[in-house]
C-alpha positions in Angstrom: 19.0 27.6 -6.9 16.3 27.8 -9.0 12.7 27.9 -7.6 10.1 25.6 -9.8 7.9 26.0 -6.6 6.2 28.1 -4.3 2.8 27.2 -2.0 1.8 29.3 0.5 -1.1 29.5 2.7 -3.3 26.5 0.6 -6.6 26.4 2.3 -9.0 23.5 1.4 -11.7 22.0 2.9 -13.9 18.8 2.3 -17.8 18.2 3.4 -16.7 17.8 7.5 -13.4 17.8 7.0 -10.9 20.8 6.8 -8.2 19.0 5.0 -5.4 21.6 4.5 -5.3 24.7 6.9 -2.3 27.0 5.4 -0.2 24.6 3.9 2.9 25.4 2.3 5.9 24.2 0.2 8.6 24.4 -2.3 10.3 23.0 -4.3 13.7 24.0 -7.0 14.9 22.5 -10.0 17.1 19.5 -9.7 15.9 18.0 -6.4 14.1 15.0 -5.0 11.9 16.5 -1.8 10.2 14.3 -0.1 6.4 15.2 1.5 5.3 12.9 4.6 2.9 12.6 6.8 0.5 10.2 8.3 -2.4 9.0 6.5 -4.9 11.8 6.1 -2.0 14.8 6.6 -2.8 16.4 3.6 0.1 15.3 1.3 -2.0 13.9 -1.7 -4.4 16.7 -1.2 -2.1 19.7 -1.7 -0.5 17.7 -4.8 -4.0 17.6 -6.4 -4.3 20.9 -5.7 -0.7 21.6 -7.5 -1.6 19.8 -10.2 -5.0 20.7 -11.1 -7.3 18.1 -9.8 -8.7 20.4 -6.6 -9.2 24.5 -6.8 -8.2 25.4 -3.2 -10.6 28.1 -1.6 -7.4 30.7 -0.5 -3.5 30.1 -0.9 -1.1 31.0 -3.3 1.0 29.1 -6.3 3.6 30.0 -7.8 5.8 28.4 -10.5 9.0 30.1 -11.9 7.9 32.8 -9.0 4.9 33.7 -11.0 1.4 33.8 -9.7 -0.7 31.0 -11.3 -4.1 29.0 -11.1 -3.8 25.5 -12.2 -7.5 24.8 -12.4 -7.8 21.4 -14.4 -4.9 18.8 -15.1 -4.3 20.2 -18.5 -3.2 23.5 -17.2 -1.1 22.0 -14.3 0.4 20.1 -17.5 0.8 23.2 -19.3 2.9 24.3 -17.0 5.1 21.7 -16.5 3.2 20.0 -13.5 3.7 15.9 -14.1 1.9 13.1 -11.4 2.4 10.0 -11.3 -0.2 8.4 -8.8 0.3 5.3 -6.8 -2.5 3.3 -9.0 -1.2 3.6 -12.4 -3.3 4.8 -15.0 -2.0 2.8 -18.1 -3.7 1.4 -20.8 -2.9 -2.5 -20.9 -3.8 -3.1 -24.4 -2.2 -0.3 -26.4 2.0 -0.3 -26.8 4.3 1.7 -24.9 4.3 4.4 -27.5 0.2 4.7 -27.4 0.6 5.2 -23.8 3.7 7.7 -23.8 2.1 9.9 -26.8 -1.8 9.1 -25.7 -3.6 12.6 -26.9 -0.6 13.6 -28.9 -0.3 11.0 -31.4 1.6 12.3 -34.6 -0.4 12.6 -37.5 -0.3 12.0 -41.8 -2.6 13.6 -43.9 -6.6 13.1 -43.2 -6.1 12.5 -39.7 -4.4 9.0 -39.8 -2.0 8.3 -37.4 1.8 8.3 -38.1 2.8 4.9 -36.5 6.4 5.3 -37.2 7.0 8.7 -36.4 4.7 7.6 -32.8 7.7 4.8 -32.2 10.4 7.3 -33.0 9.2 10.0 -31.0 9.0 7.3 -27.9 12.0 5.6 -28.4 13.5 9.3 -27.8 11.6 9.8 -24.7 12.9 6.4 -23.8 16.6 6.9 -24.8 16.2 10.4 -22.5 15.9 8.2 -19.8 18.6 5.2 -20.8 15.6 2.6 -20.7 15.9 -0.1 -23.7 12.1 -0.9 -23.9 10.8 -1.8 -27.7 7.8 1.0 -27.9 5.8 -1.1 -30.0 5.6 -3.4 -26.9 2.1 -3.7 -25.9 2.1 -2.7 -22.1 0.5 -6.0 -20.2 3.9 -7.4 -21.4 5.8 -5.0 -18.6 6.8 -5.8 -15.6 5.2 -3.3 -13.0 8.4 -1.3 -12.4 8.9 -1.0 -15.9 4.9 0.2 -16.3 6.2 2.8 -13.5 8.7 3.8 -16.2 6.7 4.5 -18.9 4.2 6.6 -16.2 7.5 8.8 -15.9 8.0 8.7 -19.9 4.5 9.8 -19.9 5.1 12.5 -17.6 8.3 13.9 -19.5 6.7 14.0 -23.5 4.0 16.8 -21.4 7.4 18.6 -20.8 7.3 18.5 -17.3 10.0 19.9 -15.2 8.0 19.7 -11.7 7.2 15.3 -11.3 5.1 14.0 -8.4 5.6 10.9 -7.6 3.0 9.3 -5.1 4.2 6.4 -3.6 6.2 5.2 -6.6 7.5 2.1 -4.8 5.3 0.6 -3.3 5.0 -2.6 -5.8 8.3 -2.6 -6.7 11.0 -5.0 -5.5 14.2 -4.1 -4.7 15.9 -5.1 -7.5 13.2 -2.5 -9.5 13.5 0.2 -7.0 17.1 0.4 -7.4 16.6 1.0 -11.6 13.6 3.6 -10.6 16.2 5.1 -8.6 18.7 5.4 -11.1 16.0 6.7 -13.1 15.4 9.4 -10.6 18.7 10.8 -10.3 19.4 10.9 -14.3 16.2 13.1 -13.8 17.4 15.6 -11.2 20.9 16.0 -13.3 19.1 17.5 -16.1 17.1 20.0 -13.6 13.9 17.8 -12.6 12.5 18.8 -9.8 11.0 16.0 -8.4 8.1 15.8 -5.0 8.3 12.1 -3.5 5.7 10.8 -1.3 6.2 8.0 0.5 6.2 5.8 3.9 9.0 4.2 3.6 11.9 5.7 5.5 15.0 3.5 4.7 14.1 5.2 1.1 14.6 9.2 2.2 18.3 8.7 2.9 18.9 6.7 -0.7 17.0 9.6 -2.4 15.7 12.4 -1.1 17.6 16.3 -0.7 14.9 17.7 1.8 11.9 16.5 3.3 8.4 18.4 4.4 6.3 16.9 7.0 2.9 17.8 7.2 0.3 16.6 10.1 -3.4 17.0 10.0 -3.5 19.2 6.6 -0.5 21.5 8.2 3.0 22.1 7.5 5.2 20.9 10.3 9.0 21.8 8.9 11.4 21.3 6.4 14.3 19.8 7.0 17.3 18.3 5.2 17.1 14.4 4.6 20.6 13.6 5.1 21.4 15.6 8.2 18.0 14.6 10.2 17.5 11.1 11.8 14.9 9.0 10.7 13.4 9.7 14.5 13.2 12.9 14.2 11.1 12.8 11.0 8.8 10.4 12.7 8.4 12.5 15.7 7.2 15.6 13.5 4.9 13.1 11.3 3.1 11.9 14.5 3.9 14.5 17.0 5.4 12.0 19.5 7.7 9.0 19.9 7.3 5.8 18.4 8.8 2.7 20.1 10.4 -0.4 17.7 9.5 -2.9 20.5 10.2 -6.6 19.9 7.4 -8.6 20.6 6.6 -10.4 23.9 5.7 -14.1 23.2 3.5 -15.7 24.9 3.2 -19.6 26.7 1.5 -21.3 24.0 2.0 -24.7 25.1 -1.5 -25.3 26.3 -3.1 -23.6 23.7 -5.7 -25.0 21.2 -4.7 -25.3 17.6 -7.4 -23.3 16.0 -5.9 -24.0 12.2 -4.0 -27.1 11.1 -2.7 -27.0 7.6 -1.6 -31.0 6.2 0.0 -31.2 2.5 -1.6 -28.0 1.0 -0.2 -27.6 -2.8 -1.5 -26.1 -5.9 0.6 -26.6 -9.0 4.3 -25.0 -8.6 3.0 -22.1 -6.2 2.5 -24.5 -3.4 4.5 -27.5 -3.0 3.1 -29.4 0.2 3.0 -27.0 2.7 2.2 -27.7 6.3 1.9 -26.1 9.7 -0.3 -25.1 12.8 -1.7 -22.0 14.1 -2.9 -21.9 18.0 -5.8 -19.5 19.4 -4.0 -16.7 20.5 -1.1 -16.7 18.2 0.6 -14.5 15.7 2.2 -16.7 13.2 3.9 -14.5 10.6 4.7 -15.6 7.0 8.1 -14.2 5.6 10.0 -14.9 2.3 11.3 -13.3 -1.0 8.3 -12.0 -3.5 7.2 -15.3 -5.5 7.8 -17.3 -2.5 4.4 -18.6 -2.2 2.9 -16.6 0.5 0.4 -14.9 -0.6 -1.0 -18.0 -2.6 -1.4 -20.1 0.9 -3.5 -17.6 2.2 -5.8 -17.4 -0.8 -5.8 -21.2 -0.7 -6.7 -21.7 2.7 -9.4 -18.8 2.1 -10.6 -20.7 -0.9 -9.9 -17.7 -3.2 -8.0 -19.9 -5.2 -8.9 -23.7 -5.7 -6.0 -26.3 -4.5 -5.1 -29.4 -6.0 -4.7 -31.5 -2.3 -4.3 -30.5 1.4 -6.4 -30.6 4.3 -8.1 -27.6 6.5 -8.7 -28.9 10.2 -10.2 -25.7 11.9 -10.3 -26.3 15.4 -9.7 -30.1 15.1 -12.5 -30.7 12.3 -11.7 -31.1 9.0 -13.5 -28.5 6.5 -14.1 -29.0 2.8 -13.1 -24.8 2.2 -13.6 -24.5 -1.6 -15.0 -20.8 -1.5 -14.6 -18.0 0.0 -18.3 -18.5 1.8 -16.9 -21.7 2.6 -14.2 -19.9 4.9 -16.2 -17.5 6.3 -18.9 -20.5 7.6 -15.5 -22.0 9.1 -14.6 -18.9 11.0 -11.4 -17.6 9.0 -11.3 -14.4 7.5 -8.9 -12.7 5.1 -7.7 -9.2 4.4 -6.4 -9.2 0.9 -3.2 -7.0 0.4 -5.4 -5.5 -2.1 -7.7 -3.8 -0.1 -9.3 -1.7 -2.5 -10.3 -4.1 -5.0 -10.8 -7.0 -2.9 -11.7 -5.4 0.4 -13.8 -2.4 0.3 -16.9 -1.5 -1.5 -14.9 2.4 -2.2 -18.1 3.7 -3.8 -20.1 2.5 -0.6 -19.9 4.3 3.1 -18.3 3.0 6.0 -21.3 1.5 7.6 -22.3 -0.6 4.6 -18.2 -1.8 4.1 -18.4 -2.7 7.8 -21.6 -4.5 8.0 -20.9 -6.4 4.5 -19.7 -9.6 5.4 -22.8 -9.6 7.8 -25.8 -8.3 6.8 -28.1 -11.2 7.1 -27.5 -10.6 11.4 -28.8 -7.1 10.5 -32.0 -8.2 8.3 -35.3 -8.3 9.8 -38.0 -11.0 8.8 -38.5 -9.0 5.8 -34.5 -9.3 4.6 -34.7 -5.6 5.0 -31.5 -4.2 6.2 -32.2 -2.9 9.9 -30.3 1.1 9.5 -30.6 1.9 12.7 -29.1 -1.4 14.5 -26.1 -1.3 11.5 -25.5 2.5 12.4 -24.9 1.3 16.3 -22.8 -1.4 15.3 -20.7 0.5 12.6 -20.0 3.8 15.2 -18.9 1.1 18.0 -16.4 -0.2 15.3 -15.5 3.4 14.5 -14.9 4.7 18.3 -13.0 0.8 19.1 -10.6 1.1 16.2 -10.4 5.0 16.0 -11.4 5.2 12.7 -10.8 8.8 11.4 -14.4 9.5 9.6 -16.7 12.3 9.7 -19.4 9.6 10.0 -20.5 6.5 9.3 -21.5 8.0 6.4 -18.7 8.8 4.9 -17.7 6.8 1.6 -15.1 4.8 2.3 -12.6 6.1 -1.0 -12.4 9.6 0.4 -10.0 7.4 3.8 -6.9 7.9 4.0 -5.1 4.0 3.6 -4.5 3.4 7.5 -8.3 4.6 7.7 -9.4 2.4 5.4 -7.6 -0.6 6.6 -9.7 -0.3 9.6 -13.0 -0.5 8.0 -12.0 -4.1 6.7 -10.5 -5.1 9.8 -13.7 -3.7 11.6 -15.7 -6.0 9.0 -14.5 -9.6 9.8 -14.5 -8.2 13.9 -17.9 -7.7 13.1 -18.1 -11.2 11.8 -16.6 -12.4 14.7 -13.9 -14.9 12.8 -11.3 -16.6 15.0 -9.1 -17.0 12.3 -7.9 -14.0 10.8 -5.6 -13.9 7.6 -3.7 -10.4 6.8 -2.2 -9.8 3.6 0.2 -7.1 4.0 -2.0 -5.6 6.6 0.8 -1.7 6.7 1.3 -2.0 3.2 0.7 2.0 1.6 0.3 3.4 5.1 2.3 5.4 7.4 4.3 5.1 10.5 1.5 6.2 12.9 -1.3 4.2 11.6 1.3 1.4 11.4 1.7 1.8 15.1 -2.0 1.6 15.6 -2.4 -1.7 13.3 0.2 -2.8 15.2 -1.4 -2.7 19.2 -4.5 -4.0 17.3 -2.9 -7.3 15.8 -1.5 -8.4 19.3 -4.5 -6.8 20.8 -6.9 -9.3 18.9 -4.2 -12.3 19.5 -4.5 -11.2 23.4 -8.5 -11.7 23.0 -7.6 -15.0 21.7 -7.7 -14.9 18.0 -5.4 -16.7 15.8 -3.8 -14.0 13.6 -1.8 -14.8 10.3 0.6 -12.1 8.9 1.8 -12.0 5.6 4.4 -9.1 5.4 7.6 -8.1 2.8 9.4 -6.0 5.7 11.3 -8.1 7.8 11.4 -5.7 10.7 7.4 -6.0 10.8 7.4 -9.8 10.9 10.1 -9.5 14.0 8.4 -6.8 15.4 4.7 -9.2 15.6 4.8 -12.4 15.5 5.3 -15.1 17.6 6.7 -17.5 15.3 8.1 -16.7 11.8 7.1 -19.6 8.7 9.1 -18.5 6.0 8.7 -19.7 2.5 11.0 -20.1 -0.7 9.3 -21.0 -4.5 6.1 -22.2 -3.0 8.0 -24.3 -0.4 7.6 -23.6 3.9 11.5 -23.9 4.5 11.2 -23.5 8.0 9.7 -22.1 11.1 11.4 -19.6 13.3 10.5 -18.8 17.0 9.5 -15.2 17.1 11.1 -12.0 19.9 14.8 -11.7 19.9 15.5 -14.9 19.4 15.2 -14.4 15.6 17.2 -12.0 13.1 16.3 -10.3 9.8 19.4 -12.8 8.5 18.1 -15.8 9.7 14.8 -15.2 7.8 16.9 -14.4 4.7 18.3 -18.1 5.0 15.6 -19.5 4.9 14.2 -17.6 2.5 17.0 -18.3 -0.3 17.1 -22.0 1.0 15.2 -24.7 -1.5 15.1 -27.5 1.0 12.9 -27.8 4.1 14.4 -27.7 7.5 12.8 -28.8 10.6 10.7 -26.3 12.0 12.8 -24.4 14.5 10.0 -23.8 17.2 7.3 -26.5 16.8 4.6 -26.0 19.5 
């Protein structure tokens, strides 16, 4: 077959951090390889360094078996290196066309641009790739998984033949996974070589040819996808065994509700939603995407205002209106968008950790005490093994499961009894999963009250203790949690408009 591409002993290192020791790789035309590893195992490293955005210090590249140096994005583009990153980098206001052509535009006399010959140029791109999308559509009007699309569109009017794909799915419902899929293959058939990185394992067998593990910034093995069990691949990403253990649920009976939720609604997202959650509990929220979950939490958290309901946290009833308002009460929330709602990225890991408490770290002065934050912020780092070179460190240059940490590590610091996470594995891998994992029933074992709001029904099985599951802004039931539940009797309730009686009231 024919070779697109050859990496071989790609050095790079970082300011404390050596973050690829001789990595290698390759890939040929007319395959989907997949590149995993944990979070911080070098996979979006050596694909910046593929395509232009890092200059390693020693290695090799080659591309059609010749020696080259892509040394900025427009020369990885030049030859035929495409990447398409997890946060997409459209422009919401122009039309699909102005995105697709963006730097290329077609041109009349005196500079002006050639609008039709623009739409006809995209509309080919588009037909290339079987997708009936009007190009004069301006882009906010696109679903996400069509945005992905035109990413891919974009990709394929620079001529590239090599596409990197960085966690491509990870918005996308099924539904628009299976059409990006579709999408993928058409691409292989006509010779696309194609580099997919993502956690998600149930996807390698659906897509990918071969797969390259990598583990902290070195190459472990390539293997072929459909010939290697999906334990085997996460043995080499985390260099042991992982366990899919079914939670252990504790005697509740006794406990003290630490969150009572009466009649909570806000306009169709939230139709009169009620439940409990005890000290000590993992109560996790399952359901279909538009179900509502997402909105409770932000409700409760007073992210979003509500039209009626009541808060009772630990029998009182609180007026939560703000976020401030929640964090006085004791509840705090990890958004599923971590890095706009989360983290400070251009900040370090001491300040992100210290943020929602900084007044305790003031003297009489309001001057923030460095020293005392410092202490706090490495006990944090050591308790939650949070991969850093320092406190120091800015918080974007984290891998995800890293910097999932910090935030968690922010409301500990806070010392909330109610926690709230949002998609707390979402964009991480199976290792750091692991990790969040212990720590959830770790904190719920210390007596917290945890909330989960998760999309993979094996990760609301695996944690919680009892499952609420929601359907168009509706709680449809709740489920007792441990084996006593299956993934099917979530999806019942989850497609089901009328509420049933909760199913393990405590």
């Amino acid at each position: 077959m024919n070779e697109l591409v050859r990496m071989t002993g790609i050095e790079m290192r970082f300011p404390g951090v050596h973050a690829l020791k001789a990595a290698q790789f390759d890939l040929v035309a007319g395959e989907v390889h997949a590149l995993m590893g944990e979070n911080g195992a070098g996979k979006s490293t050596l694909m910046k360094v593929l395509s232009g955005i890092y200059r390693p210090s020693d290695g090799e590249i080659r591309i059609d078996g010749e020696p080259v140096t892509p040394d900025s994005p427009g020369s990885a583009q030049a030859l035929g290196v495409g990447i398409i990153h997890q946060e997409l980098s459209l422009m919401r206001d122009l039309t699909v066309a102005q995105n697709i052509l963006i730097g290329k535009e077609p041109r009349k006399s005196f500079g002006r641009l050639d609008e039709a010959a623009l739409n006809r140029q995209a509309a080919e791109i588009l037909g290339v790739m079987h997708m009936a999308i009007d190009p004069r559509t301006p882009v906010s009007e696109l679903t996400i998984a069509r945005q992905q699309m035109i990413e891919i569109a974009k990709a394929l009017s620079n001529r590239s033949r090599i596409l990197i794909m960085d966690e491509p799915t990870a918005a996308l419902t099924a539904t628009e996974i299976g059409e990006l899929f579709t999408i993928i293959r058409r691409l292989k058939s006509e010779g696309v070589g194609i580099i997919y990185i993502s956690h998600k394992m149930d996807e390698l067998k659906r897509i990918a040819d071969r797969v390259t593990v990598m583990r902290d910034g070195e190459f472990v093995g390539t293997v072929d996808a459909a010939a290697t069990p999906v334990s085997t691949i996460i043995s080499m990403m985390v260099g042991r065994a992982l366990t899919d253990e079914v939670v252990s649920v504790p005697d509740l009976s006794g406990a003290e509700v630490a969150l009572e939720v009466r009649g909570l609604s806000r306009g169709r997202e939230i139709r009169d939603v009620s439940f409990n959650l005890k000290k000590g509990e993992i109560l996790g929220f399952a359901g279909l995407m538009g179900a509502g979950r997402t909105e409770v939490a932000r409700a409760i958290f007073g992210a979003d205002p509500r039209d009626s309901g009541e808060i009772i946290v630990h029998g009182t009833p609180r007026d939560i209106r703000t976020p401030k308002d929640a964090v006085r009460a004791g509840i705090g929330y990890l958004s599923e968008d971590r890095k706009h709602f989360g983290l400070a990225l251009g900040m370090d890991v001491r300040a992100n950790i210290g943020m929602a408490s900084l007044m305790r770290h003031c003297d009489q002065l309001g001057r923030i005490d460095e020293t005392q934050l410092g202490n706090v912020a490495d006990r944090y780092i050591g308790t939650l093994a949070i991969r850093t070179p320092s406190d120091r460190q800015e918080v974007r240059l984290l891998s995800g499961g890293n910097q999932q940490k910090v935030v968690i590590a922010k409301w500990l610091l806070r010392d909330c009894d109610i926690l709230i996470f949002d998609e707390p594995t979402r964009g991480i891998d199976v290792g750091a999963k692991a990790e969040i994992y212990r720590l959830l029933a770790a904190l719920a074992e210390q007596g917290k009250a945890v909330i989960v709001i998760s999309s993979e029904l094996p990760e609301v099985l695996r944690l919680s203790h009892r499952i609420a599951v929601m359907c168009e802004g509706r709680l449809t039931g709740i489920l007792p949690g441990g084996a006593q539940t299956k993934q099917e009797d979530i999806m019942h309730l989850a497609t089901l408009r009328e509420t049933m009686i909760e199913g393990a009231s405590a």
